[in-house]
N, CA, C and O atoms as CSV, one atom per row, in Angstrom:
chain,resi,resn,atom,element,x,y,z
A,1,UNK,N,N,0.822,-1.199,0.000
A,1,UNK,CA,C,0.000,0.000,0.000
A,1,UNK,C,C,0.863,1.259,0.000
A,1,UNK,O,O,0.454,2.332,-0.443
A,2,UNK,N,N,2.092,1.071,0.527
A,2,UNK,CA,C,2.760,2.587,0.755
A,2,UNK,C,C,3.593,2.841,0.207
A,2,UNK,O,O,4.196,3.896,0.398
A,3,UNK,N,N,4.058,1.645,-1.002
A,3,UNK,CA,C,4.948,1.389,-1.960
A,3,UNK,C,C,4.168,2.400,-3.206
A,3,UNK,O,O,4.847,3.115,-3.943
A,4,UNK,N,N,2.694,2.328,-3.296
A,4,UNK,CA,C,1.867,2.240,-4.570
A,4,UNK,C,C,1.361,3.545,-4.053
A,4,UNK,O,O,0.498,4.024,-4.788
A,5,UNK,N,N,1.660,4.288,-2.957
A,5,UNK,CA,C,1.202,6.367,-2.500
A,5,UNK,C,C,2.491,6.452,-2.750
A,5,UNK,O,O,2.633,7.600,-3.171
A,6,UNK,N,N,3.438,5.972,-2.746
A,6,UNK,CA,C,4.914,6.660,-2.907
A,6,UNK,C,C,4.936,7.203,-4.480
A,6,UNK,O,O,5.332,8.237,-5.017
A,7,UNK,N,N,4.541,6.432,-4.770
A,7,UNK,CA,C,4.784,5.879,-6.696
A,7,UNK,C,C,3.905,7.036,-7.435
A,7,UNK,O,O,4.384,7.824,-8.251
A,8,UNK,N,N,2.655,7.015,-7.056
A,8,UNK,CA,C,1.619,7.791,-7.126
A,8,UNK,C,C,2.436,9.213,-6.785
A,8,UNK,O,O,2.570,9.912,-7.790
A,9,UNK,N,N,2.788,9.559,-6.031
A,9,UNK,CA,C,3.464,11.170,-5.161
A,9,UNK,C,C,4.702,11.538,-6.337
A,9,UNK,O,O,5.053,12.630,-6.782
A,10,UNK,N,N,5.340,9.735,-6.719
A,10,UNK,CA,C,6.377,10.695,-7.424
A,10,UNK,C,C,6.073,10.632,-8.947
A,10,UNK,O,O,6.910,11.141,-9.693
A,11,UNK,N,N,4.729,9.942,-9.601
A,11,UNK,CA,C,4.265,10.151,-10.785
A,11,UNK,C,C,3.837,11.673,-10.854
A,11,UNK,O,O,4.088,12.440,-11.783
A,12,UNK,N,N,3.138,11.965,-9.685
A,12,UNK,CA,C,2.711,13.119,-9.861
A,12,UNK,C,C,2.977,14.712,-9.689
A,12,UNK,O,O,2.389,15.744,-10.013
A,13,UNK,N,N,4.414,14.298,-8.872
A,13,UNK,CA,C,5.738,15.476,-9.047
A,13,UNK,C,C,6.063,16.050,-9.930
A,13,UNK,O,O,6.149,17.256,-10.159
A,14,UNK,N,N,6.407,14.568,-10.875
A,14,UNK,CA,C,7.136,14.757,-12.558
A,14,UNK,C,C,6.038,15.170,-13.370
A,14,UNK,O,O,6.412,15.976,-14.223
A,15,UNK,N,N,4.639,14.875,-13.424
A,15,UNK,CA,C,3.556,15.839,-14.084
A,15,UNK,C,C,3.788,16.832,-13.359
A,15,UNK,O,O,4.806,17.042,-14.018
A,16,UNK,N,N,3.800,17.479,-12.770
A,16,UNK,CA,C,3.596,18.920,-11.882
A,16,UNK,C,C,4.811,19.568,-12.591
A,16,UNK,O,O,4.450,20.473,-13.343
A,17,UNK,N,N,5.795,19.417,-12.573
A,17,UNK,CA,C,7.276,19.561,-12.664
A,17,UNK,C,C,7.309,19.641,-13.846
A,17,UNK,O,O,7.985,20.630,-14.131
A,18,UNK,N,N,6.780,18.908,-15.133
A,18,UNK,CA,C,6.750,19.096,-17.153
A,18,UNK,C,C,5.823,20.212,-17.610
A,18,UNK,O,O,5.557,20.727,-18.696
A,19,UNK,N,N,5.321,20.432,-15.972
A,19,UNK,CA,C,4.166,21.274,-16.775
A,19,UNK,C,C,4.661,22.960,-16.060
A,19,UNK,O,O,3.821,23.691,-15.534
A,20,UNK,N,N,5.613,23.204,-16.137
A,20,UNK,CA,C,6.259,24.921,-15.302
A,20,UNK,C,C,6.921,24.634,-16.016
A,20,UNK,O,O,7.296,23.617,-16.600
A,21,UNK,N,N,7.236,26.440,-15.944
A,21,UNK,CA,C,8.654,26.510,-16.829
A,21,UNK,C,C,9.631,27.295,-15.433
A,21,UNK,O,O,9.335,27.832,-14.365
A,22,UNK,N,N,10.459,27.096,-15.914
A,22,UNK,CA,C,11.689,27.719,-15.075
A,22,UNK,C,C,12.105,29.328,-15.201
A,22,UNK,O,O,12.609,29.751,-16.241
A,23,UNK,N,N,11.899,30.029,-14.266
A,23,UNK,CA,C,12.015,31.183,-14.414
A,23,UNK,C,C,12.730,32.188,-13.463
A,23,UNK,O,O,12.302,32.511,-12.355
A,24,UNK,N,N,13.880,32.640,-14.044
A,24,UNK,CA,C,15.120,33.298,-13.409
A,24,UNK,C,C,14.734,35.205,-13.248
A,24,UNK,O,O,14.375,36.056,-14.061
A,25,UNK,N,N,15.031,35.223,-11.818
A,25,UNK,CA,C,15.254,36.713,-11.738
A,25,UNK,C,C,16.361,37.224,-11.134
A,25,UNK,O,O,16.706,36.995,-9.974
A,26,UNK,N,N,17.067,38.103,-12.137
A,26,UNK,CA,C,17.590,39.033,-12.393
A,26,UNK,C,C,17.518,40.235,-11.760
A,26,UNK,O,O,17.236,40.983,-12.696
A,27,UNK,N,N,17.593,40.958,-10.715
A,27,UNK,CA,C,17.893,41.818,-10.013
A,27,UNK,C,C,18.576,42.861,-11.110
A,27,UNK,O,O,18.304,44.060,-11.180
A,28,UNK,N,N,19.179,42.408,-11.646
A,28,UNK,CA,C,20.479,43.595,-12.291
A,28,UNK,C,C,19.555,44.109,-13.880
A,28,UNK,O,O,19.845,45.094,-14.559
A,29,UNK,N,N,18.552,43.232,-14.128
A,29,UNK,CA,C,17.488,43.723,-15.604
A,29,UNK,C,C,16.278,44.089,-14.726
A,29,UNK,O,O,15.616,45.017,-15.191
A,30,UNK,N,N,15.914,43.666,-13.768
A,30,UNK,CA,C,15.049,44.170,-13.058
A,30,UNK,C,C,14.792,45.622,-12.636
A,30,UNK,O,O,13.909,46.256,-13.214
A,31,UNK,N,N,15.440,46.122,-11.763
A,31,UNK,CA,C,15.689,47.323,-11.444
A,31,UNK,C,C,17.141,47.865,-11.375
A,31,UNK,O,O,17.535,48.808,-10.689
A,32,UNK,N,N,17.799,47.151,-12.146
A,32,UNK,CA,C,19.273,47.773,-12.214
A,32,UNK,C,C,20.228,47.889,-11.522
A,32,UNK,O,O,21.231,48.507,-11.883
A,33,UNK,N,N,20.091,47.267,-10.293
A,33,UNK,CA,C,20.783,46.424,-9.046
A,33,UNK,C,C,20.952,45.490,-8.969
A,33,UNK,O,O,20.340,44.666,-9.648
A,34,UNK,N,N,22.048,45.114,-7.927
A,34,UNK,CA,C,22.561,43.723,-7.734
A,34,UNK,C,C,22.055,42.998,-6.157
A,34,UNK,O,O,21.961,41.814,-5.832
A,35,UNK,N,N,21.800,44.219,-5.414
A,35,UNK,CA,C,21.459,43.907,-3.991
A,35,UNK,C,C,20.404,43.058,-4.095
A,35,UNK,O,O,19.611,42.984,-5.033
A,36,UNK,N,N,20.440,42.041,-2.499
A,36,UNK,CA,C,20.159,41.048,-2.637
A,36,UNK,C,C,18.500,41.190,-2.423
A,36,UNK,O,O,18.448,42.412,-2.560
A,37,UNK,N,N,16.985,40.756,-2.162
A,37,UNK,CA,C,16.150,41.480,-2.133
A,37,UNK,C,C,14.832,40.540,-1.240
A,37,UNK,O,O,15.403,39.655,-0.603
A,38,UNK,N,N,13.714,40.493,-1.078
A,38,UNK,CA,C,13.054,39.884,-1.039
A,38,UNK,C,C,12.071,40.007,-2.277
A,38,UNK,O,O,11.597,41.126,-2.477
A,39,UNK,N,N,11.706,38.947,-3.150
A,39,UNK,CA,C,10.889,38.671,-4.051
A,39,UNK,C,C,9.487,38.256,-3.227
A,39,UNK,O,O,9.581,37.639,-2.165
A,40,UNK,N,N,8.331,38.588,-3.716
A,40,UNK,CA,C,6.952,37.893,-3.720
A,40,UNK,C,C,6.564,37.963,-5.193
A,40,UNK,O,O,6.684,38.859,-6.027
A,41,UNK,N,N,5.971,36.516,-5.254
A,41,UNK,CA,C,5.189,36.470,-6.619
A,41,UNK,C,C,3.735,35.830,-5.943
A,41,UNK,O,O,3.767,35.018,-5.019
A,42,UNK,N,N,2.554,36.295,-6.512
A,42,UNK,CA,C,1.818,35.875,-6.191
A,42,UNK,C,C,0.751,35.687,-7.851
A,42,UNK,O,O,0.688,36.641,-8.626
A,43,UNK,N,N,0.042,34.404,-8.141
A,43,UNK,CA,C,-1.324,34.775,-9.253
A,43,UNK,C,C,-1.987,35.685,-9.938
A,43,UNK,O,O,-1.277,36.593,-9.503
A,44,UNK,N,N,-2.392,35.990,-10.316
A,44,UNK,CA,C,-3.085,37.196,-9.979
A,44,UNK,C,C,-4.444,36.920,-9.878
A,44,UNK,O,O,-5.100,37.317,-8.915
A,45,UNK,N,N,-5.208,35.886,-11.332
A,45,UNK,CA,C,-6.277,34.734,-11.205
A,45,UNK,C,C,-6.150,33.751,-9.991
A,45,UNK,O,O,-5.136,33.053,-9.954
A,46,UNK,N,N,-7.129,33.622,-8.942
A,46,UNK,CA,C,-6.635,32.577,-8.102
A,46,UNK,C,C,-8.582,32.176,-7.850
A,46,UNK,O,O,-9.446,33.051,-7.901
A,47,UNK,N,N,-8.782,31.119,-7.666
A,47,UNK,CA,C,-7.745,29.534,-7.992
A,47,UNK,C,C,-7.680,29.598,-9.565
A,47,UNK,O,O,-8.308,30.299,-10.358
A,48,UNK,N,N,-6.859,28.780,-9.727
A,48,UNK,CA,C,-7.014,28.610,-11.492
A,48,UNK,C,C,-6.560,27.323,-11.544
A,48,UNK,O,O,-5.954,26.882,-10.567
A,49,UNK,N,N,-6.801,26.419,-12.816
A,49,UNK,CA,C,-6.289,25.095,-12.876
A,49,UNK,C,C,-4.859,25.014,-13.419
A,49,UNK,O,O,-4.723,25.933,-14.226
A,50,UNK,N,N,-3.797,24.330,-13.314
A,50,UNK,CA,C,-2.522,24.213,-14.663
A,50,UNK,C,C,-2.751,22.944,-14.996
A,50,UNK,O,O,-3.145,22.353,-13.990
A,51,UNK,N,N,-2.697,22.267,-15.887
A,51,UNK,CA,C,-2.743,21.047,-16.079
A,51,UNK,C,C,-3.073,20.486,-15.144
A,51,UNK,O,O,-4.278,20.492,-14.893
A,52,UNK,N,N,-2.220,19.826,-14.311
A,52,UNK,CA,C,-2.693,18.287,-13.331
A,52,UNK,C,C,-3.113,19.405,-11.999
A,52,UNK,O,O,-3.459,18.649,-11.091
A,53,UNK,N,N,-3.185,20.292,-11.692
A,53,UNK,CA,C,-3.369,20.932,-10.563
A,53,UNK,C,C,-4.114,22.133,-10.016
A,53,UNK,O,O,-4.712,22.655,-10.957
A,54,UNK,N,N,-4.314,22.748,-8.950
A,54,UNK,CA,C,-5.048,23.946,-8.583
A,54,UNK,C,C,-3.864,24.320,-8.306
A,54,UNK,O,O,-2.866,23.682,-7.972
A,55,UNK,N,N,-4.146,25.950,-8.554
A,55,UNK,CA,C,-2.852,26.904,-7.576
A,55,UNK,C,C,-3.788,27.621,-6.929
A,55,UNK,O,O,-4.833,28.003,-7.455
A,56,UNK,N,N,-3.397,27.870,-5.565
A,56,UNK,CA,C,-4.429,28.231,-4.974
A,56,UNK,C,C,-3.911,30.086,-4.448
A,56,UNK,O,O,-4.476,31.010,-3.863
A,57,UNK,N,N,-2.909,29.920,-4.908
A,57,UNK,CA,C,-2.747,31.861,-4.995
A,57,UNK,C,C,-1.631,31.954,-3.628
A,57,UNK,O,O,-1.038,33.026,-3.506
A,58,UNK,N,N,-1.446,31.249,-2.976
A,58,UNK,CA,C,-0.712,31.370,-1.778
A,58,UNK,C,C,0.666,32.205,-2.205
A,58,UNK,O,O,1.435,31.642,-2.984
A,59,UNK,N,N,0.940,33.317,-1.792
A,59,UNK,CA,C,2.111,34.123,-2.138
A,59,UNK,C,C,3.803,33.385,-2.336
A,59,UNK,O,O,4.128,33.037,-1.201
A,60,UNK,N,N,4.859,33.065,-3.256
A,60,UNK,CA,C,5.821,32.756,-2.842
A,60,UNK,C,C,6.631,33.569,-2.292
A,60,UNK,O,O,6.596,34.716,-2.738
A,61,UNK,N,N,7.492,33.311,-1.307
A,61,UNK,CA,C,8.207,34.409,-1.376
A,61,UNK,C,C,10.019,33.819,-1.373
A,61,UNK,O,O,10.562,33.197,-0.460
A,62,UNK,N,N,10.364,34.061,-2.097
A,62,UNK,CA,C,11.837,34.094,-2.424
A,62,UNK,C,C,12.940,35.516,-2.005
A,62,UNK,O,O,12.629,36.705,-1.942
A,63,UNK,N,N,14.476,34.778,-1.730
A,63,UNK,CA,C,15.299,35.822,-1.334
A,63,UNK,C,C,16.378,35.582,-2.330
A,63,UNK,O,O,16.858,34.451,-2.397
A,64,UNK,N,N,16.783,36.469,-3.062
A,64,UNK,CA,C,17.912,36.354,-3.906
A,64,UNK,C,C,18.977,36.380,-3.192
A,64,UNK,O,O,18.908,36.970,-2.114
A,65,UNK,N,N,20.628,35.564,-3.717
A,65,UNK,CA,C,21.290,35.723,-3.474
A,65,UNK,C,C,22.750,36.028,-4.996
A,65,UNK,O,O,22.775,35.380,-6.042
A,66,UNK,N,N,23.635,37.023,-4.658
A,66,UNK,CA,C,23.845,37.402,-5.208
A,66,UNK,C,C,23.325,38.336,-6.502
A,66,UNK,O,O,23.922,38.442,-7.573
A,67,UNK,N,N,21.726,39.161,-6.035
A,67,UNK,CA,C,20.803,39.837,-7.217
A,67,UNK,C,C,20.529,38.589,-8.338
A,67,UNK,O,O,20.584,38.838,-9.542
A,68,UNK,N,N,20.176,36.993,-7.747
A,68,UNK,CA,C,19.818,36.177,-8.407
A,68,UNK,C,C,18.794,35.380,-7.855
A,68,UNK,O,O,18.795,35.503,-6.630
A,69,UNK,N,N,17.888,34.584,-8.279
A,69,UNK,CA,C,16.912,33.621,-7.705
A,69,UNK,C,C,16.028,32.767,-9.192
A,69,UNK,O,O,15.396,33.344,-10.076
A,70,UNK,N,N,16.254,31.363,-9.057
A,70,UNK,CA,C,15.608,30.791,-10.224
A,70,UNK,C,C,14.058,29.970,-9.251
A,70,UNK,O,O,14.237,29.633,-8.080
A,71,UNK,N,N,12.810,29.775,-9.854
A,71,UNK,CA,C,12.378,28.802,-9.384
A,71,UNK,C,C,11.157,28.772,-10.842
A,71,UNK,O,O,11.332,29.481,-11.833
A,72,UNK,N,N,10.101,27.923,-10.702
A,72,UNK,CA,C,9.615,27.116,-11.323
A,72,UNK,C,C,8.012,27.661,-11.233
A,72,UNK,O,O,7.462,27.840,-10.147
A,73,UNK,N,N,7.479,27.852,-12.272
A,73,UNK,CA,C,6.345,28.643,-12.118
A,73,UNK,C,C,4.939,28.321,-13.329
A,73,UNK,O,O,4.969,28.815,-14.456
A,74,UNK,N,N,3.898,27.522,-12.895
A,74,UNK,CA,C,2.850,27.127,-13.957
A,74,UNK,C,C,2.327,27.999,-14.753
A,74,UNK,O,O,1.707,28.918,-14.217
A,75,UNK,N,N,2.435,27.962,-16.431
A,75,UNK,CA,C,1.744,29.215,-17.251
A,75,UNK,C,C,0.377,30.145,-16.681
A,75,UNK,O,O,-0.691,29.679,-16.284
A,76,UNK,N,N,0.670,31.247,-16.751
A,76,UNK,CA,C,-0.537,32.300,-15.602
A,76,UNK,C,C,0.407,33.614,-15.807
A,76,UNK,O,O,1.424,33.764,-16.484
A,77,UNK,N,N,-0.187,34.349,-15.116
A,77,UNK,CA,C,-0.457,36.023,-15.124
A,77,UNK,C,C,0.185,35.902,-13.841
A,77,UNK,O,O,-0.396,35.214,-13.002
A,78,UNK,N,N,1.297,36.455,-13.530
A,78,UNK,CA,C,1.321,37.074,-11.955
A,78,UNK,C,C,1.885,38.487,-11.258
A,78,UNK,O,O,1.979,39.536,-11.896
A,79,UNK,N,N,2.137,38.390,-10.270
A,79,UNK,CA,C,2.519,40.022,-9.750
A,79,UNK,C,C,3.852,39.556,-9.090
A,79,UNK,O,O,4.028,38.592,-8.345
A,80,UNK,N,N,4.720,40.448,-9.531
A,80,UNK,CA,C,5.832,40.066,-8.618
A,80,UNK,C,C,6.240,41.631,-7.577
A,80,UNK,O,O,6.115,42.788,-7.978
A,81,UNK,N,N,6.619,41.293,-6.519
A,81,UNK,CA,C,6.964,42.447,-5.506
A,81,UNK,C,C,8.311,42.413,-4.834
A,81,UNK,O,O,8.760,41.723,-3.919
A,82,UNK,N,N,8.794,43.341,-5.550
A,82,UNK,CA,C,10.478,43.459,-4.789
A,82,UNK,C,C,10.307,44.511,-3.707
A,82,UNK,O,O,9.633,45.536,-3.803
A,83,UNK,N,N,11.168,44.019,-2.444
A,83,UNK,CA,C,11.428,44.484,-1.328
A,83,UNK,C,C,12.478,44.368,-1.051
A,83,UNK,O,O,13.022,43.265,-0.996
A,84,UNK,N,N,13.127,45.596,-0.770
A,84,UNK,CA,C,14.649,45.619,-0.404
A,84,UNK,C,C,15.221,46.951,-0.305
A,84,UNK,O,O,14.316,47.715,-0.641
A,85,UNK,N,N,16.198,47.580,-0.034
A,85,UNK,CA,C,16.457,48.467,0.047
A,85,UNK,C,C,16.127,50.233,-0.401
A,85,UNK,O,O,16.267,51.326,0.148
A,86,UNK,N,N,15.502,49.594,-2.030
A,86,UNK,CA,C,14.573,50.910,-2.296
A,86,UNK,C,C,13.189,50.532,-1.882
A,86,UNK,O,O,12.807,49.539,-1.262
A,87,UNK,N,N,12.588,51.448,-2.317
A,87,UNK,CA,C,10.470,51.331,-1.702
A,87,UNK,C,C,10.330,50.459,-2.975
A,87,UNK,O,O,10.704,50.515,-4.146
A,88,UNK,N,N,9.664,49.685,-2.240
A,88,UNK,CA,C,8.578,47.937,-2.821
A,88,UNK,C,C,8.357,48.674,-4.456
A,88,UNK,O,O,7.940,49.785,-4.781
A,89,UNK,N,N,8.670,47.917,-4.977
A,89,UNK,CA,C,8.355,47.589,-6.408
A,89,UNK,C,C,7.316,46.530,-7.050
A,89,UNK,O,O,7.643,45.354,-6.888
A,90,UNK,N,N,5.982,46.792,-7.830
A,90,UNK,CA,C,5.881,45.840,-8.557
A,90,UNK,C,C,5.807,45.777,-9.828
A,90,UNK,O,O,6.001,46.788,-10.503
A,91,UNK,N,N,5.518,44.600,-10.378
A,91,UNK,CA,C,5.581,43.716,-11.910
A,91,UNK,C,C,5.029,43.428,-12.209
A,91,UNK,O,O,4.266,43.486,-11.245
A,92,UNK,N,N,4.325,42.870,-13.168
A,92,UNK,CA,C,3.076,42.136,-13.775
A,92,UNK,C,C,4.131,41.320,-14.856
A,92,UNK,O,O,4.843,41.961,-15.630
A,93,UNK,N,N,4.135,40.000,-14.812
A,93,UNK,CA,C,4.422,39.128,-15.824
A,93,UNK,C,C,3.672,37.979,-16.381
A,93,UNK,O,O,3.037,37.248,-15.621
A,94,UNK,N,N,3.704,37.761,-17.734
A,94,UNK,CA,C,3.133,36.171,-17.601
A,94,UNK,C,C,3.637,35.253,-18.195
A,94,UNK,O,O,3.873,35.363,-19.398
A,95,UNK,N,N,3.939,34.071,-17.473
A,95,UNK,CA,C,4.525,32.618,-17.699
A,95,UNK,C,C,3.790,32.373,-18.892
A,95,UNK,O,O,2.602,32.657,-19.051
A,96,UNK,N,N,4.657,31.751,-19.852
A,96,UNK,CA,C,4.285,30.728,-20.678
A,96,UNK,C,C,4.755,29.196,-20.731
A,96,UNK,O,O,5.774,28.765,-20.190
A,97,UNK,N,N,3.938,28.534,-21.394
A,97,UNK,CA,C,4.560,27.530,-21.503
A,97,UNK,C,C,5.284,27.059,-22.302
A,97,UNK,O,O,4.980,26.938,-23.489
A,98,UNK,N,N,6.593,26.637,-21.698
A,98,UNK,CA,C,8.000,26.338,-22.358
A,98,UNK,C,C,9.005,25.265,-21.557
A,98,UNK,O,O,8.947,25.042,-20.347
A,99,UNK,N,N,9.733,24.786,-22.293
A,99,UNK,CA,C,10.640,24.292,-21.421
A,99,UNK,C,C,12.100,24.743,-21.540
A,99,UNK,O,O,13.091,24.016,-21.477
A,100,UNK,N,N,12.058,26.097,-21.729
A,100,UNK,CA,C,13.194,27.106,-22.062
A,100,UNK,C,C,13.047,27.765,-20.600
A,100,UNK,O,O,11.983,27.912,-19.999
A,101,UNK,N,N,14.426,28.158,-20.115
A,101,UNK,CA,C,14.721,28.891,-19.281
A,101,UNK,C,C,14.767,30.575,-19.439
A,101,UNK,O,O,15.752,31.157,-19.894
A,102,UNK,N,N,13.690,31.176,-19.043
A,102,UNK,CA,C,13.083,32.327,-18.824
A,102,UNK,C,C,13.520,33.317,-18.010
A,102,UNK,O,O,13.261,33.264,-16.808
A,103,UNK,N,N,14.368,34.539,-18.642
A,103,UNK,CA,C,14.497,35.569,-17.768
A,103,UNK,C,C,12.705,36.811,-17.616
A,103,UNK,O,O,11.893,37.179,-18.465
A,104,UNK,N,N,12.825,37.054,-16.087
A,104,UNK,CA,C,11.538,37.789,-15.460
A,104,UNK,C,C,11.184,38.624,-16.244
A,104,UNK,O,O,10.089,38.783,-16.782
A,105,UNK,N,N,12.425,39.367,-16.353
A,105,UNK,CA,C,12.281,40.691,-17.151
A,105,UNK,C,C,11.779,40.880,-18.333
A,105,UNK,O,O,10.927,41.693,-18.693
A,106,UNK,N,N,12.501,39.876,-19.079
A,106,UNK,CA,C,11.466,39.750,-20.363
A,106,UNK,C,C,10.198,39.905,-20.543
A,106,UNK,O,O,9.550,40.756,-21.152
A,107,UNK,N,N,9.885,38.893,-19.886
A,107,UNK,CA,C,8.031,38.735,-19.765
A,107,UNK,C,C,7.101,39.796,-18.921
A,107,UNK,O,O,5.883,39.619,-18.895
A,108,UNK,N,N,7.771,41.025,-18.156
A,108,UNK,CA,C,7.515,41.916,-17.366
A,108,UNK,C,C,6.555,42.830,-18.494
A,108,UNK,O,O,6.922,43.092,-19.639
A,109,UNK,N,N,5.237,43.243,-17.875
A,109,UNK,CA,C,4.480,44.762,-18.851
A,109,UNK,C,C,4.309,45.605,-17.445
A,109,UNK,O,O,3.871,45.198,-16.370
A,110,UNK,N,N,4.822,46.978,-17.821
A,110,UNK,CA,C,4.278,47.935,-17.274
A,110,UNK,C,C,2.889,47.936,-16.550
A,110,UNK,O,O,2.458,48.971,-16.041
């Protein structure tokens, strides 16, 4: 039985995991700094489906190191919020789906 939830958990990682793309931020295309920062990305649609899953909008929040931070993000619309040494910044970007490695900035609209 706990052989066949294991199996199940890690079938359904690797769907979760084919279906994001990877997406790098850049501090230094971002706002033109290197300092290190606190990131929030949050949905902006919440709940929404991605393929095998719900996202249920729960904020990430990431800390760059070295004005860098990569993580993994299901095609959607979101807001990103830098905090750090200047006053809070935000972003509007949206993920696509790819299995190309994605700088933030790119995909960033006013």
């Amino acid at each position: 039985m706990h052989t066949k939830i294991r199996l199940t958990a890690i079938v359904f990682a690797i769907a979760v995991a084919a279906s994001a793309t990877e997406i790098r931020f850049v501090m230094r295309s971002i706002n033109g700094r290197t300092n290190d920062v606190t990131l929030t990305v949050q949905a902006l649609k919440i709940p929404f489906v991605s393929s095998n899953y719900v996202v249920t909008g729960y904020p990430l929040q990431m800390q760059t190191l070295g004005g860098t931070v990569t993580t993994n993000l299901v095609p959607a619309q979101y807001r990103l919020t830098v905090v750090g040494p200047l006053p809070a910044q935000a972003f509007r970007f949206t993920v696509p789906q790819t299995t190309n490695v994605l700088n933030a900035s790119d995909l960033m609209t006013k």
